[in-house]
C-alpha positions as CSV (number, residue, x, y, z in Angstrom):
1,X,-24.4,8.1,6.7
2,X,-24.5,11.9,6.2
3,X,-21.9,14.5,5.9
4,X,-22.0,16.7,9.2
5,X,-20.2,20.0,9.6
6,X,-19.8,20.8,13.4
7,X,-19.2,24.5,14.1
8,X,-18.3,25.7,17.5
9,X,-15.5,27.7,19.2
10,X,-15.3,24.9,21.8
11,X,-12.4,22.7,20.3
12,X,-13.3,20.1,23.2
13,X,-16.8,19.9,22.2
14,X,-16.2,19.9,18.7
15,X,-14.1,16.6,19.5
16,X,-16.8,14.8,21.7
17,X,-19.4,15.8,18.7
18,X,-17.0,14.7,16.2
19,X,-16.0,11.3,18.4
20,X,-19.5,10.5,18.5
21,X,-21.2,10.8,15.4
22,X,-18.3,9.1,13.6
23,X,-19.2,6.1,15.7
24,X,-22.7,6.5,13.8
25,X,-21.2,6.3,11.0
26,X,-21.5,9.5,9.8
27,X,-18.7,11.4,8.2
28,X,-17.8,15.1,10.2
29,X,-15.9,17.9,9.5
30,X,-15.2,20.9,11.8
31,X,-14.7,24.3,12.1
32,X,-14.2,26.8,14.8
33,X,-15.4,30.5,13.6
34,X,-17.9,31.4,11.0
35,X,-15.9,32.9,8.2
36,X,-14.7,29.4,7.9
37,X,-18.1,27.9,8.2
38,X,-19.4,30.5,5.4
39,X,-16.2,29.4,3.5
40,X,-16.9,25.8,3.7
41,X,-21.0,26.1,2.8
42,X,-19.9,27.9,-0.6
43,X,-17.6,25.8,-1.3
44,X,-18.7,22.1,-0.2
45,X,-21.9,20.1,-0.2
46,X,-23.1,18.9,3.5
47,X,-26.1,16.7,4.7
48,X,-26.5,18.8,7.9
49,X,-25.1,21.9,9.7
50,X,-24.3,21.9,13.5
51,X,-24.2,25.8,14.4
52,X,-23.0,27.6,17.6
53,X,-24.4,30.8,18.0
54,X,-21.7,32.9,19.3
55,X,-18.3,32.8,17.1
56,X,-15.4,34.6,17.6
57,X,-15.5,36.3,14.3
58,X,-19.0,36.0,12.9
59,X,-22.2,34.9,14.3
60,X,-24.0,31.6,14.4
61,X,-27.3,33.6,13.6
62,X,-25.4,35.7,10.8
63,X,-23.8,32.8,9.2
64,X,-27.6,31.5,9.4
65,X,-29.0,34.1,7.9
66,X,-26.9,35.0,5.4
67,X,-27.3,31.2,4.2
68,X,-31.3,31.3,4.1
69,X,-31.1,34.7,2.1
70,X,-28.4,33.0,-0.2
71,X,-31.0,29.6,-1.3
72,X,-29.3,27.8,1.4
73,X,-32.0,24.9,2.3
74,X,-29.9,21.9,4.2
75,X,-30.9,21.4,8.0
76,X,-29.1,23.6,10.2
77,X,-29.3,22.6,14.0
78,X,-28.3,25.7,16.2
79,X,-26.6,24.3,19.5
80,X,-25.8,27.2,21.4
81,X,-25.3,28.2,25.4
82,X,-28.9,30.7,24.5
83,X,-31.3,29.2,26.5
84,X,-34.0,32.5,27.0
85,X,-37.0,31.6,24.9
86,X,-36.1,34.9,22.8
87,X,-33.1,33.6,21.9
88,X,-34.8,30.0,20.3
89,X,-37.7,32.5,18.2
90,X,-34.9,34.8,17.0
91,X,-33.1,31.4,15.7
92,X,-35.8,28.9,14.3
93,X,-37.4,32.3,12.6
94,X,-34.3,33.2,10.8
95,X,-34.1,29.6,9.4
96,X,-32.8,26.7,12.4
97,X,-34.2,23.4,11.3
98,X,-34.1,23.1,15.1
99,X,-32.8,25.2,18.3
100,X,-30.8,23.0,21.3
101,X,-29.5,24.6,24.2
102,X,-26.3,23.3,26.1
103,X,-25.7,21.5,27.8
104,X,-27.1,18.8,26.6
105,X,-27.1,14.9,25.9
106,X,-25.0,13.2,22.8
107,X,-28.2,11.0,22.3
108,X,-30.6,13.8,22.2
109,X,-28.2,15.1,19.7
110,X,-28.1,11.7,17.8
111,X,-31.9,11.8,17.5
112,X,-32.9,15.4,16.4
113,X,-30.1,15.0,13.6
114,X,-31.5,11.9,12.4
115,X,-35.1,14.0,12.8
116,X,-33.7,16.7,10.8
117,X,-32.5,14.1,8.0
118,X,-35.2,12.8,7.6
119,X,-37.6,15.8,7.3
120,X,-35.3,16.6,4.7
121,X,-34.9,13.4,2.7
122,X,-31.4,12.5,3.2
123,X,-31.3,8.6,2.4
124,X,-28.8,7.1,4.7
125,X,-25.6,5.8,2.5
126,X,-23.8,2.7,3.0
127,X,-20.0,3.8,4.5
128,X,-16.9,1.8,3.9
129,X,-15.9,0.7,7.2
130,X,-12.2,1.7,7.9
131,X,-9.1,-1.3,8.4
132,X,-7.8,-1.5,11.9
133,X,-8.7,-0.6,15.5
134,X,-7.4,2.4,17.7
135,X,-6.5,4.5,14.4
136,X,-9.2,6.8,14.9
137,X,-7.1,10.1,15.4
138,X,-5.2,9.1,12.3
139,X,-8.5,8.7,10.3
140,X,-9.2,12.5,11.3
141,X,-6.1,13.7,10.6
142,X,-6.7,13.2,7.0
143,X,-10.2,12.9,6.9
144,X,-10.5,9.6,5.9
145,X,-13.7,8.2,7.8
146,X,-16.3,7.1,5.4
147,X,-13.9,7.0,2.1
148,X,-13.7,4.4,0.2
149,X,-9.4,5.0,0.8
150,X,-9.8,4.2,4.4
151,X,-11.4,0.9,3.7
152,X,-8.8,-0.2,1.1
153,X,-5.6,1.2,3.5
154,X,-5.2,0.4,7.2
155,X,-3.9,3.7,8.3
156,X,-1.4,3.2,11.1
157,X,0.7,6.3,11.5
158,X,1.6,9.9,10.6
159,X,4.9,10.0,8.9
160,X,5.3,13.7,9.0
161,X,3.8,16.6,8.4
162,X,4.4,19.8,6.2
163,X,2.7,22.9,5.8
164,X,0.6,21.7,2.0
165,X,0.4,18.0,3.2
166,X,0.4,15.6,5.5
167,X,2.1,11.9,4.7
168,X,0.7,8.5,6.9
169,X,2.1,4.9,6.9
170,X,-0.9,2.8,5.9
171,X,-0.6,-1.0,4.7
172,X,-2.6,-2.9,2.2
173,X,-3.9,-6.1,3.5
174,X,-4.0,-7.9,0.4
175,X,-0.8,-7.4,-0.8
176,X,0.8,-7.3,2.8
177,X,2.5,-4.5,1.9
178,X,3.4,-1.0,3.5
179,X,2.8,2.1,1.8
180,X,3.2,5.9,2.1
181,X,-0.1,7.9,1.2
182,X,0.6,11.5,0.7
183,X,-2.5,14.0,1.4
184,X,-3.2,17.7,1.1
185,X,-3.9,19.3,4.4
186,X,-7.6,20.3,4.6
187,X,-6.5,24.0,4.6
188,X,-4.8,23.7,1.2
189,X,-7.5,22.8,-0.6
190,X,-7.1,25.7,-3.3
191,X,-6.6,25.3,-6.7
192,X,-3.4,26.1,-7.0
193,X,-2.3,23.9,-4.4
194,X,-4.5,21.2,-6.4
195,X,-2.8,21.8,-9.0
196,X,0.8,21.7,-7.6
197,X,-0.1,18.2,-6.3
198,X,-1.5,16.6,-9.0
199,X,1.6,17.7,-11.1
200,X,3.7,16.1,-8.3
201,X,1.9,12.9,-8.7
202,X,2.4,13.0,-12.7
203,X,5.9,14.1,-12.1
204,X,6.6,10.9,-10.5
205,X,4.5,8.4,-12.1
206,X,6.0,9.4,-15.7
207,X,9.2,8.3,-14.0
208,X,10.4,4.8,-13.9
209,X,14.2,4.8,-11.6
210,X,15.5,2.4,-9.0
211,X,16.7,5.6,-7.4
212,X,13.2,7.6,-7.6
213,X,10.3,7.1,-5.4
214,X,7.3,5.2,-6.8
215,X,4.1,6.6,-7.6
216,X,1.2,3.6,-7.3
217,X,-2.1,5.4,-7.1
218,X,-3.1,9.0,-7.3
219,X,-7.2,10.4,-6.7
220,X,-9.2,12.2,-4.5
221,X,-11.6,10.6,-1.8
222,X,-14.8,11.1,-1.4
223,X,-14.4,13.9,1.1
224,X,-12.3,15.9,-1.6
225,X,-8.8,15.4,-0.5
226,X,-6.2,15.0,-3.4
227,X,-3.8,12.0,-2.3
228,X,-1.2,9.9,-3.6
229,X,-0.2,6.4,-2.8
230,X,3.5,5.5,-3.0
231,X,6.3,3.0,-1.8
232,X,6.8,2.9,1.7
233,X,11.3,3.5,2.4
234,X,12.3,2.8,5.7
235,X,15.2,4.2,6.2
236,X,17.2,7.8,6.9
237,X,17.0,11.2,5.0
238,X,20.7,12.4,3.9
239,X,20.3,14.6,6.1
240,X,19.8,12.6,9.3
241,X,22.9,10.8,8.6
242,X,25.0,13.5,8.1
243,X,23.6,15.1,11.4
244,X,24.7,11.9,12.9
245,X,28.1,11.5,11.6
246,X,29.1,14.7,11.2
247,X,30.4,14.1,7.4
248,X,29.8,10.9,5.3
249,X,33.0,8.9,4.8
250,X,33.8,9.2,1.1
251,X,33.7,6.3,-0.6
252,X,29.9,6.2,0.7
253,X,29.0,9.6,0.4
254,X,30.7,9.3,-3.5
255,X,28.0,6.2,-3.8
256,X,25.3,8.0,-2.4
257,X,25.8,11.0,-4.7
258,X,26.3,8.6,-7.6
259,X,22.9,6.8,-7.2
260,X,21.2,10.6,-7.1
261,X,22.7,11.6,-9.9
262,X,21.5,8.8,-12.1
263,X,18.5,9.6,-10.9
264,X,18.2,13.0,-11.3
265,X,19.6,12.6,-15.0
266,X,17.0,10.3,-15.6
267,X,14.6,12.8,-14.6
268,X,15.9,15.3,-16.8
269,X,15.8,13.0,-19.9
270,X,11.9,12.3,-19.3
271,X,11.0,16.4,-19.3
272,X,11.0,16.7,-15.3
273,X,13.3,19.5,-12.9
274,X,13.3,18.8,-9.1
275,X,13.7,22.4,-8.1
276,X,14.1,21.4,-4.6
277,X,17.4,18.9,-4.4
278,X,18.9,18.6,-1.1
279,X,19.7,16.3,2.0
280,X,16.3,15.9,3.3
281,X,14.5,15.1,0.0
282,X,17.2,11.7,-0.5
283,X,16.6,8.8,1.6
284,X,18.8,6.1,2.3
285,X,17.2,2.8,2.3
286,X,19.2,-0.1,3.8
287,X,18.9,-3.5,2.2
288,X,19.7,-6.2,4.0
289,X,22.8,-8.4,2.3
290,X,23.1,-4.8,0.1
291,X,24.8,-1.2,-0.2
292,X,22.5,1.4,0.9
293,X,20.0,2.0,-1.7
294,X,19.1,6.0,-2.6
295,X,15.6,7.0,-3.6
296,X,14.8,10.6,-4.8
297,X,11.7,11.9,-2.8
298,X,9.5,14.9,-3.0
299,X,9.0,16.3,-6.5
300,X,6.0,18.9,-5.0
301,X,8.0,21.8,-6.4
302,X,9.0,19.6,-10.1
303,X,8.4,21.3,-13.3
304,X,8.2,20.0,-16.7
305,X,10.3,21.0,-19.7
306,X,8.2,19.5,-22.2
307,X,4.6,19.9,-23.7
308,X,3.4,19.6,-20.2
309,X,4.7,22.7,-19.3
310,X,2.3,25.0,-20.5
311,X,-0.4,22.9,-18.8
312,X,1.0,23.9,-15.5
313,X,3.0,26.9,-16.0
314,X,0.9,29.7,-14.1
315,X,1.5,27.9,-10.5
316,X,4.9,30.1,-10.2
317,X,4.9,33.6,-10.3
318,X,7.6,35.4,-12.0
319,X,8.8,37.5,-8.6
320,X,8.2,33.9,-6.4
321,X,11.8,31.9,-5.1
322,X,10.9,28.5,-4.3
323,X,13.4,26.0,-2.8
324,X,15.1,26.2,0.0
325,X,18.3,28.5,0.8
326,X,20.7,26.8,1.2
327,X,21.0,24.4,-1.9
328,X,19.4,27.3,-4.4
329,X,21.0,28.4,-7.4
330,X,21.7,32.1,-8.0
331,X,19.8,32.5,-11.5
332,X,16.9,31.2,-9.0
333,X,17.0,33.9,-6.8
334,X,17.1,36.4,-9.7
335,X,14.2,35.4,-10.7
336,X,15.5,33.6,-14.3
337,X,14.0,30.5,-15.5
338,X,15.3,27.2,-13.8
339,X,16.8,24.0,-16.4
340,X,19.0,21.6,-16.1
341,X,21.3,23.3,-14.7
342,X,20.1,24.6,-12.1
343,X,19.5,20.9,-10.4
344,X,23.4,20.6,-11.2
345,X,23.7,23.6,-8.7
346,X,21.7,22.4,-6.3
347,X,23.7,18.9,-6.8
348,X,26.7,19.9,-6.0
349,X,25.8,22.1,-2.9
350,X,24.9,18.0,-1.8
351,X,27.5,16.7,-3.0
352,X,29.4,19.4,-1.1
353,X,27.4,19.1,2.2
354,X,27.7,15.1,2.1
355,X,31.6,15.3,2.3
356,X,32.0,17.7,4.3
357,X,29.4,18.1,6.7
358,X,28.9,21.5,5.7
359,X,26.7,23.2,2.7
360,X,28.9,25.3,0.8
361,X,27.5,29.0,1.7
362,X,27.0,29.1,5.6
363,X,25.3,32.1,6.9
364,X,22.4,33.7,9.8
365,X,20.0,34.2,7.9
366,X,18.1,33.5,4.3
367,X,19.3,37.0,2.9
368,X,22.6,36.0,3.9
369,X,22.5,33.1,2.4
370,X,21.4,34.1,-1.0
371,X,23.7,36.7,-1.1
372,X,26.2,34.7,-0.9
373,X,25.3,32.4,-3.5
374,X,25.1,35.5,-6.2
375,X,28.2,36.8,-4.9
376,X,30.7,35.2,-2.8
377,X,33.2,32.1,-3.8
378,X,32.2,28.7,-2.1
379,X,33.9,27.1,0.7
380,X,36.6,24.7,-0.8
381,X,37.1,20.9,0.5
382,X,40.3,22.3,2.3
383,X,38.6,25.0,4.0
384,X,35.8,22.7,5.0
385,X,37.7,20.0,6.1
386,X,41.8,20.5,6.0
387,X,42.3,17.3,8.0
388,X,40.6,15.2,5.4
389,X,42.2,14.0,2.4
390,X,40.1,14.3,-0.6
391,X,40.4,12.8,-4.1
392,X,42.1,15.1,-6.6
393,X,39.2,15.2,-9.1
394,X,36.6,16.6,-6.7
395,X,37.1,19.9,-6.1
396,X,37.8,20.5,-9.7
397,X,34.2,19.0,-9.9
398,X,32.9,21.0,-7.4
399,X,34.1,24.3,-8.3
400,X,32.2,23.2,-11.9
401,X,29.4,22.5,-10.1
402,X,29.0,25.7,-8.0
403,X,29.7,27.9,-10.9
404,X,27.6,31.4,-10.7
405,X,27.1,31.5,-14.4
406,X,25.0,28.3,-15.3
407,X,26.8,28.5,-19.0
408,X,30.4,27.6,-17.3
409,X,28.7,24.5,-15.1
410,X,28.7,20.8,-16.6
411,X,25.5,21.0,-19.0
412,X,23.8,17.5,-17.8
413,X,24.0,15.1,-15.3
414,X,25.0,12.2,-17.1
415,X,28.6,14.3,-17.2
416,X,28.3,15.1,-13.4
417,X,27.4,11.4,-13.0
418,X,30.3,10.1,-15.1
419,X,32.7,12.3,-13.4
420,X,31.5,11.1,-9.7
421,X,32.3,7.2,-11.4
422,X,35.7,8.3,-12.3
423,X,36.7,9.5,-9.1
424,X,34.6,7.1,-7.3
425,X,36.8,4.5,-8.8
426,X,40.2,6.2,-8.4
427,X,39.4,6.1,-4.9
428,X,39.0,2.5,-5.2
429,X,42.1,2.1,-6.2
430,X,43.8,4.0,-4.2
431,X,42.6,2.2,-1.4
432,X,43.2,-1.0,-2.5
433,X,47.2,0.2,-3.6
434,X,46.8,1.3,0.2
């Protein structure tokens, strides 16, 4: 097995290359234009170089040359539409290990690769062999073929996708049991993106909650990629069930919010701030014979409030907002350090959102939005919803909870939590008095 980098423009090409020399076993990566090929040869270690000559932003030849002149000594094959003898001096004289002209042959291909490997010594390496059949375009999602992560985990699907990361359904065969592996994309490879996942993964493996996600492995494959294996949660986000219901009926949504609050308060006791509470990070998982279980999810923007803080404490800038709009807190968008209470904020704008259907500061667009949060008064339960008759503790609780000033908001979440149980029992019983 050797590590390949296939560079051409040709996307469809790219894939038949990539296709076939995967089925040899070999592991591939690809990229379209020659900065990125420069990039990658700085900044990775490959076996063998597959090189189109003309790129859409910097030469084939140029990439080639400016390699040679660098030390550069790995086999570079140029596979280019040049076919004028000219063309294959100017390229085996500024360094090709060997010139091939399209179109051409897959096996020809095959054997002046393993030609070029062996002039240069590459000992062929034993590669894991990947779990399941017909997965293949998963496996390359994540670059996974030839790690020792694909032959542990059968991958089966992608979960979903995000702009870092990218999240597949895989299952361990020994166990018989589902899991969730999280991955960086391959374009987020940075350090600080590094850094920001491997304090994720730390954030929720010093965490041990019924009502948080769980953490079971964290590394990086042999191909580099940071990943993170976790429980698998069937279920529904918050927020799909509130797009589907419109509202959630109270006594459930009070539930819901209960569980999250424990949660988050347990969080907060072991050193670690969300930062990014809202509908889509809580899932609901249903139990069969049980009430709806909620797990916490997606601690990618978590910070720590103990020693571990100054370990990671450069990944925000001082002028950067990160969260999302709608559930952020106003000392946020100033720019002032988040705590505890800042969670709280973006607790209750849930809390509000789960009742009502509606977040609690509605607007067109993001400045809108945040504008609002510094300096307009929330929606009340009435204005949200006047047909609905809600408890008489819980906008008294909410208009605690959406305070501006984080000194006039409940100080943790065991009191937000406590509160929530109080009302969530009066409710109870006013049910049951009918």
């Amino acid at each position: 097995m050797a590590k390949i980098l296939v560079v051409d423009d040709d996307k469809p090409l790219c894939e038949i290359i990539q296709d076939w020399l995967t089925y040899e076993e070999h592991v591939v990566e690809v990229a379209h234009g020659g900065v990125d090929c420069w990039q990658r040869l700085q900044n990775q270690d490959y076996d063998l170089v597959i090189l189109d000559w003309d790129l859409p932003d910097l030469n084939g030849i140029d990439v080639l040359k400016r390699y040679r002149q660098s030390g550069g000594t790995i086999p570079i094959i140029m596979l280019t539409g040049k076919t004028a003898v000219e063309d294959k001096v100017t390229g085996l004289d500024t360094g090709a290990s060997d010139y091939l002209p399209k179109p051409f042959h897959m096996k020809e291909l095959s054997v002046r690769i393993r030609t070029a490997l062996r002039n240069a010594g590459v000992a062929r390496k034993s590669v894991p062999k990947p779990l399941g059949s017909g997965n293949e375009k998963v496996l390359r999602a994540g670059n996974l073929v030839g790690t020792t992560l694909a032959g542990r985990y059968e991958f089966l699907e992608i979960l979903g996708e995000g702009g870092l990361s990218i999240v597949f359904k895989a299952r361990n065969p020994r166990l018989h049991k589902l899991v969730a592996i999280k991955m960086l994309r391959a374009s987020e490879l940075k350090e600080d993106s590094r850094a920001r996942f491997e304090r994720e993964a730390l954030a929720i493996s010093r965490l041990d909650h019924a009502n948080i996600i769980t953490v079971y492995d964290f590394g990086i494959t042999e191909n580099d990629h940071p990943y993170m294996v976790m429980e698998y949660l069937p279920g529904k986000t918050l927020e799909d069930l509130i797009d589907e219901q419109d509202r959630i009926p109270l006594r459930a949504g009070l539930d819901f919010m209960l569980q999250a609050a424990d949660a988050l308060a347990h969080a907060h006791e072991m050193g670690v701030l969300h930062r990014d509470i809202k509908p889509s990070n809580i899932m609901v998982k249903q139990v069969a014979g049980r009430e709806p279980l909620v797990k916490i999810l997606d601690f990618g923007l978590a910070k720590f409030t103990g020693r571990d803080s100054v370990r990671f404490r450069r990944l925000t800038r001082p002028s950067q907002i990160l969260g999302s709009p709608l559930y952020i807190s106003p000392e946020r968008i100033n720019g002032q350090q988040a705590d505890e209470r800042s969670d709280i904020y973006s607790l209750g704008c849930v809390l509000f959102e789960t009742v009502t259907g509606y977040p609690p500061h509605c607007g067109d667009t993001t400045v809108e939005i945040m504008y609002k949060h510094l300096q307009e008064p929330p929606l009340t339960l009435a204005e949200a919803r006047p047909e609905v008759k809600f408890p008489s503790g819980l906008q008294p609780l909410l208009s605690r909870l959406l305070e501006k000033d984080p000194n006039k908001r409940p100080q943790t979440v065991r009191e937000v939590r406590d509160e929530l149980e109080r009302i969530a029992r009066n409710l109870k019983i006013g049910e049951a008095r009918g």
